[in-house]
C-alpha positions as CSV (number, residue, x, y, z in Angstrom):
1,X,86.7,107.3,111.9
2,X,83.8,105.6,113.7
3,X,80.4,105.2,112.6
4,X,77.7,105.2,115.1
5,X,75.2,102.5,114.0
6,X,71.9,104.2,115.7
7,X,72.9,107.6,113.7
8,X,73.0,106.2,110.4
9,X,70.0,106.1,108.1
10,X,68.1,102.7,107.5
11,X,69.0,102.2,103.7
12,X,71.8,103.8,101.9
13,X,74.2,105.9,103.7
14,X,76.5,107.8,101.3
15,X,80.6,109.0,102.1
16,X,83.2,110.7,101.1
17,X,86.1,111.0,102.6
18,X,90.0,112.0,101.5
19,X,93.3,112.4,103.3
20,X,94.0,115.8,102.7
21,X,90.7,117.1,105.0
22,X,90.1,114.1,107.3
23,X,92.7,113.8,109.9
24,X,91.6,109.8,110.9
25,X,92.5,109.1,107.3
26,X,95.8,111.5,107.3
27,X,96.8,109.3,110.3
28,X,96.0,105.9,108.3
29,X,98.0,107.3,105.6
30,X,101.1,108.1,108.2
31,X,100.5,104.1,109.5
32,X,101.1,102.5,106.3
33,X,103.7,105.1,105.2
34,X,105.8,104.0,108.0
35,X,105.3,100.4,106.6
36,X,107.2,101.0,104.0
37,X,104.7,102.4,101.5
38,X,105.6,106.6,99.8
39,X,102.3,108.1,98.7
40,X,102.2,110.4,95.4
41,X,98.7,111.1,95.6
42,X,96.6,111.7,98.4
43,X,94.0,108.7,99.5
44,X,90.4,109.1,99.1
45,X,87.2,107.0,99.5
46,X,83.9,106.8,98.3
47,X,81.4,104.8,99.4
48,X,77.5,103.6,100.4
49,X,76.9,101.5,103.9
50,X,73.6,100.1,103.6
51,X,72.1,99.3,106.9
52,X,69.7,96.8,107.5
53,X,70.0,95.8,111.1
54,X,72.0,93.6,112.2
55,X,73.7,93.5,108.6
56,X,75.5,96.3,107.4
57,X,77.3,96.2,103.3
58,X,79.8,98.8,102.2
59,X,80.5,98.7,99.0
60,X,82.7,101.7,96.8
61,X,86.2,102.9,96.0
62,X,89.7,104.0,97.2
63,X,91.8,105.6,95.0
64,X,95.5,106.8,95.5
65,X,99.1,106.7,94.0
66,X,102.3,105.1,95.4
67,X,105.3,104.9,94.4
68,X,106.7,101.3,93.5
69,X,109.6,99.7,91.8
70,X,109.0,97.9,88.5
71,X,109.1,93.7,88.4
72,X,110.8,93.9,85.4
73,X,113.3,96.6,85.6
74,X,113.4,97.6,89.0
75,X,112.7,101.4,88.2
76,X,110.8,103.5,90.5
77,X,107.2,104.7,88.9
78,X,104.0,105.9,90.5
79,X,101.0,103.3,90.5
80,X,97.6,105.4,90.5
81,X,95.0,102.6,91.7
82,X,91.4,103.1,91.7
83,X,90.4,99.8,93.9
84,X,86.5,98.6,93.8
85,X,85.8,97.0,97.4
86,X,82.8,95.6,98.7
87,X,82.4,94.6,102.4
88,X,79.7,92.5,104.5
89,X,79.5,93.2,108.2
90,X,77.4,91.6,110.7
91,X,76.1,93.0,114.0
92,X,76.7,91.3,117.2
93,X,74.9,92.6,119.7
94,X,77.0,92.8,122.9
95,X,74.5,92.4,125.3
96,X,74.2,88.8,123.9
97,X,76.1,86.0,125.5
98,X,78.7,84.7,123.5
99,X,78.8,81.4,121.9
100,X,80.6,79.5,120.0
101,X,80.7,79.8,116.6
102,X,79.3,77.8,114.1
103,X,81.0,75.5,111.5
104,X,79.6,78.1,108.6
105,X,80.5,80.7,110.5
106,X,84.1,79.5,110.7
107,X,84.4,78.9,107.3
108,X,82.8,82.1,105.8
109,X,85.6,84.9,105.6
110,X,83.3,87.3,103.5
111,X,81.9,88.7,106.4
112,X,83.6,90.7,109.3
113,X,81.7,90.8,112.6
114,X,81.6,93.6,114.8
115,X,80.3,94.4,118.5
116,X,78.9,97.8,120.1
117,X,77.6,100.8,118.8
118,X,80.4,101.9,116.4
119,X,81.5,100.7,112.8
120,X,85.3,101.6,112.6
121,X,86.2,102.5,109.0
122,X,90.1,102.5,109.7
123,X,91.1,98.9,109.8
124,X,88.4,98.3,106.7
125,X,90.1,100.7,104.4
126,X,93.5,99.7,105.5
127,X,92.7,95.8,104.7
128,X,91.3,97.4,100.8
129,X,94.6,99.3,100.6
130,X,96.7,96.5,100.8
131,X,94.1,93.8,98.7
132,X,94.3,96.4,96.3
133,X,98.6,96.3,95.5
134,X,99.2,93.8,93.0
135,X,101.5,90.8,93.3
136,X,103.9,92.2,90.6
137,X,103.7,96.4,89.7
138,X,105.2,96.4,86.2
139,X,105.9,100.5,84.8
140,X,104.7,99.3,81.4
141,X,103.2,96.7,79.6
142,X,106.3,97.2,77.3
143,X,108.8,97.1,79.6
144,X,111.5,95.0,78.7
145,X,113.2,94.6,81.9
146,X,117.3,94.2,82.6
147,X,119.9,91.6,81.0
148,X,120.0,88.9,83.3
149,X,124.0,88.8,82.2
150,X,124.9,92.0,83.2
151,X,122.1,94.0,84.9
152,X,121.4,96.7,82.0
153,X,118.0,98.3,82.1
154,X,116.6,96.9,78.3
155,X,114.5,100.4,77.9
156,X,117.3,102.6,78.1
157,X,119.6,100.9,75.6
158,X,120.5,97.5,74.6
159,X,123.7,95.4,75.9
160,X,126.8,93.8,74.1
161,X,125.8,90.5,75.8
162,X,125.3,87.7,73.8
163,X,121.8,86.0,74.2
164,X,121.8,82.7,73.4
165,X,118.7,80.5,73.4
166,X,119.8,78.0,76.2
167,X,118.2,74.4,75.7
168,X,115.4,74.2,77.6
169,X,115.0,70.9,79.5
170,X,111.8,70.0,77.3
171,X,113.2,70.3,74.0
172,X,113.9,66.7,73.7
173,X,109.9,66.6,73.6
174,X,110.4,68.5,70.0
175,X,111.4,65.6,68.4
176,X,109.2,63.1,69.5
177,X,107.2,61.3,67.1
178,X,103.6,60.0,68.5
């Protein structure tokens, strides 16, 4: 979806979009599902773009569920994220002649530029989808993961192995006297 700047309301501009009824989004949903990714719940987005030419903010949510294999015990479990976001855009004007950038302007990754009349909200909301996965998706806090001996899944029952405490390289620090 494409915003057209000269259409939108100096101020607040308030959306609501979800991939059920918006066919851009279905098809952003059908990108990152080919990437590897199996949605559970459909993806929606809420958000304000303030405008105040040539700076434009969005800031809101995306919410959806996928389905992801535990850290711990490699399980499959739906994640349901509900993901904050704020985003700083600038205006270029195209009409400008280009120059350089500056050393701040290097430097400062907080705000994405854009040219022309439009605002596209695809590649934004795909960037917040994938800032929004954790490093690690663990099913439970509890989760006691899998015997490193013989692979069983903790949760589900216990193993025969036998777990012993194996010295740890810094356990000769235990019985040093200061």
């Amino acid at each position: 979806m494409k915003l057209i700047i000269s259409q939108l309301n100096e101020g607040e501009n308030p959306f609501s979009f979800n991939s059920i009824s918006e066919p851009w989004l279905t098809k952003l949903v059908q990108s990152i599902t080919e990437k590897g990714y199996q949605f559970v719940t459909p993806l929606s987005t809420e958000f304000k773009l303030i405008k105040s030419e040539p700076d434009y903010f969005i800031k809101g949510k995306i919410n959806f569920g996928i389905e992801q294999s535990c850290a711990r015990c490699a399980e499959s479990f739906a994640l349901n994220i509900k993901h904050p976001f704020g985003v700083s855009l600038a205006h270029i004007a195209s009409s400008r002649p280009q120059k350089a950038p500056e050393k701040d302007e290097e430097t400062d990754l907080d705000i994405n530029f854009f040219e022309g009349n439009e605002i596209d909200l695809a590649p934004i909301l795909e960037e917040q989808f994938f800032l929004s996965l954790p490093y690690q998706s663990i099913c439970s806090e509890s989760c006691k993961g899998i015997c490193q001996s013989c692979g069983q899944n903790l949760n589900e029952k216990l193993c025969g192995c036998s777990h012993k405490d194996l010295a740890s390289p810094f356990s000769v620090l235990q019985h040093m006297h200061i």
